[in-house]
N, C-alpha and C positions, 0 to 999 in steps of 0.2 A: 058266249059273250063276244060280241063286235067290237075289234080294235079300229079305231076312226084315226088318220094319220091325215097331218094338214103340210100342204107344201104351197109353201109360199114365195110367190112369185117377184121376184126381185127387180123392182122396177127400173132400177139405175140403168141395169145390163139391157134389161129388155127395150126400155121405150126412150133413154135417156131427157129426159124432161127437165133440167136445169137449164137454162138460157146463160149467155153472156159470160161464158166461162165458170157458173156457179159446178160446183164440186156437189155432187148426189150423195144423200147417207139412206141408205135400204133400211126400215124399218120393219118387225114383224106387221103383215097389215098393208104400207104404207110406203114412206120415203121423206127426205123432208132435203131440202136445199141450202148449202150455207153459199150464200151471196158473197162477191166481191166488191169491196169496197165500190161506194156509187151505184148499186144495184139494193132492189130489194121486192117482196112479194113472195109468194110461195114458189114461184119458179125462176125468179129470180131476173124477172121482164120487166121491172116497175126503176125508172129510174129515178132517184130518191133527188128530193125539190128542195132541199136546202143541204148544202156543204159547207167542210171546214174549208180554211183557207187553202191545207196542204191535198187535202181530196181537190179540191177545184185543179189545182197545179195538174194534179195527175189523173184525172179522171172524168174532168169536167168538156172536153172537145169527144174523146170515145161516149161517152152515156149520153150528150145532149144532141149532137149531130150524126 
């Protein structure tokens, strides 16, 4: 019998692909992005086209310009 062992390659460390300060979570497989306010997409490149009043206050001069 063949024991098959999978090692999985952990993206965050390796490639870090979160943009704009987004935080990386390693998934078996994968990885997934959690965005900072004003941010959004899978890497966290997409600057999000409608804000609250208090996101604009703090986030609307870094995300638009």
């Amino acid at each position: 019998m063949t024991m098959l062992t999978y090692s999985d390659i952990n993206e965050c460390v390796d490639f870090s692909p979160c943009l704009n300060d987004g935080t990386c979570v390693n998934t078996v497989g994968g990885f997934f992005c959690r965005c900072l306010n004003g941010w959004s997409g899978d890497n966290c490149g997409t600057c999000k086209s409608s804000f609250s009043f208090s996101e604009i206050l703090h986030y609307w001069v870094k995300c638009c310009f």
